[in-house]
Steps between C-alpha positions, in 0.01 A plus 500: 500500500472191249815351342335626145424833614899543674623431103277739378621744726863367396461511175393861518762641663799338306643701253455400107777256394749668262487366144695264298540672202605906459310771276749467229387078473199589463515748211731314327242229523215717336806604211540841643816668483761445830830621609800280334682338771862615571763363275757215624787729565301770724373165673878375548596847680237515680590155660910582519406815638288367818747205509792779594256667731405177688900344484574825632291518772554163632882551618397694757290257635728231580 
């Protein structure tokens, strides 16, 4: 088998790269209507909350 034929074969078995961008990027980009993103505060829990989780799981490690 040729080098260029082994990359074709390659290139047809590897799986499509994901994209940069999500669905909701792209309709906001064509003015459509999307999902408002969470608010600050819902943001900061979220982040305390796995904080705790993670601080708590790491004193049984050492």
């Amino acid at each position: 088998m040729s080098a260029p034929a082994a990359l074709l074969a390659l290139a047809c078995y590897t799986a499509a790269p994901a994209p940069l961008v999500g669905s909701d990027v792209h309709r906001a980009l064509r003015g459509e209507a999307v999902a408002a993103a969470p608010a600050r505060q819902a943001v900061a829990e979220a982040v305390r909350d796995a904080a705790a989780l993670h601080s708590r799981g790491r004193r049984h490690g050492r």
